[in-house]
TIDREN-283764 format. One record per residue (C-alpha): residue in three letters; x, y, z. Coordinates in pm, whole numbers, plus 50000, padded with zeros to 5 digits. Layout:
// TIDREN-283764
ALAXYZ
...
***
This chain:
// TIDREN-283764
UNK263122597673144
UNK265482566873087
UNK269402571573214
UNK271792560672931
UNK274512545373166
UNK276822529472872
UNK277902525072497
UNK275612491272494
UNK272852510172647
UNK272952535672339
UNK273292515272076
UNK270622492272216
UNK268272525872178
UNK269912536871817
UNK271602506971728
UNK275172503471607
UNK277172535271437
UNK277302536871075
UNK281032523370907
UNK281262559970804
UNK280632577471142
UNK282842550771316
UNK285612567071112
UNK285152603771241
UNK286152591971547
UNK289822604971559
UNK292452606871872
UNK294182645971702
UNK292332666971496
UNK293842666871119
UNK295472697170901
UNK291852700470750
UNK290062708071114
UNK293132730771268
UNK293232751970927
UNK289262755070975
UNK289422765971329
UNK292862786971300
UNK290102809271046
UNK286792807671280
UNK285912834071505
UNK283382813571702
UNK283482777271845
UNK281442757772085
UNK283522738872317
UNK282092707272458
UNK283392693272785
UNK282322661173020
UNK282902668473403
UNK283922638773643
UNK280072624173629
UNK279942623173273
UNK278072652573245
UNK278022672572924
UNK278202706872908
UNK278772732272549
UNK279832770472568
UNK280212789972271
UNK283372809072221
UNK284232835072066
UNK286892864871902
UNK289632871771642
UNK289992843771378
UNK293052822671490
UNK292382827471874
UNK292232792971968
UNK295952778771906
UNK297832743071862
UNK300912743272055
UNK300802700872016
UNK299022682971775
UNK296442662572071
UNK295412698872266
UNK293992731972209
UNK294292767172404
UNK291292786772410
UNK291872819472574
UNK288992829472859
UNK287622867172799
UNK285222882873008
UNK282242876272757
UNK282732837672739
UNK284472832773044
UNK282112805773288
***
C-alpha cells in the first residue's frame, strides 16, 4: 500500500479539490452547524494524534450534550459508554 505523506501527494492521486469543496473548509463552525449539533444526540468525533494518525469515535446522549463555550472549540462530555 502507498503512504500519502503530503497535500501534493493527494492531489497528485485525486487531483485538485473542487471550487465548491475548497469552500467547506472553515476555521469555526457557523450558526447553521452549532444549531445542528446543539439538536443531535450522536456525533462522530474525528481526531489526528502527533503522527498524523486519524482516528473517529462515535458519541453519544441527550440532544445538546456537546456545548460551545467559544465560537473555535467544542466540549464533549466522556461517559462510560463512549469514553476511550
Amino acid at each position: 500500500m502507498q503512504t500519502i505523506a503530503n497535500l501534493k501527494a493527494l492531489h497528485a492521486i485525486v487531483g485538485e479539490p473542487s471550487e465548491l469543496t475548497a469552500k467547506k473548509f472553515y476555521s469555526h463552525l457557523s450558526e447553521q452547524a452549532t444549531d445542528f449539533i446543539a439538536r443531535s444526540p450522536f456525533l462522530v468525533m474525528a481526531t489526528v494524534d502527533e503522527n498524523g494518525m486519524p482516528t473517529a469515535s462515535p458519541k453519544g446522549d441527550y440532544p445538546g450534550f456537546v456545548t460551545r463555550p467559544i465560537n473555535t472549540r467544542s466540549i464533549c462530555p466522556s461517559a462510560k459508554a463512549t469514553a476511550s
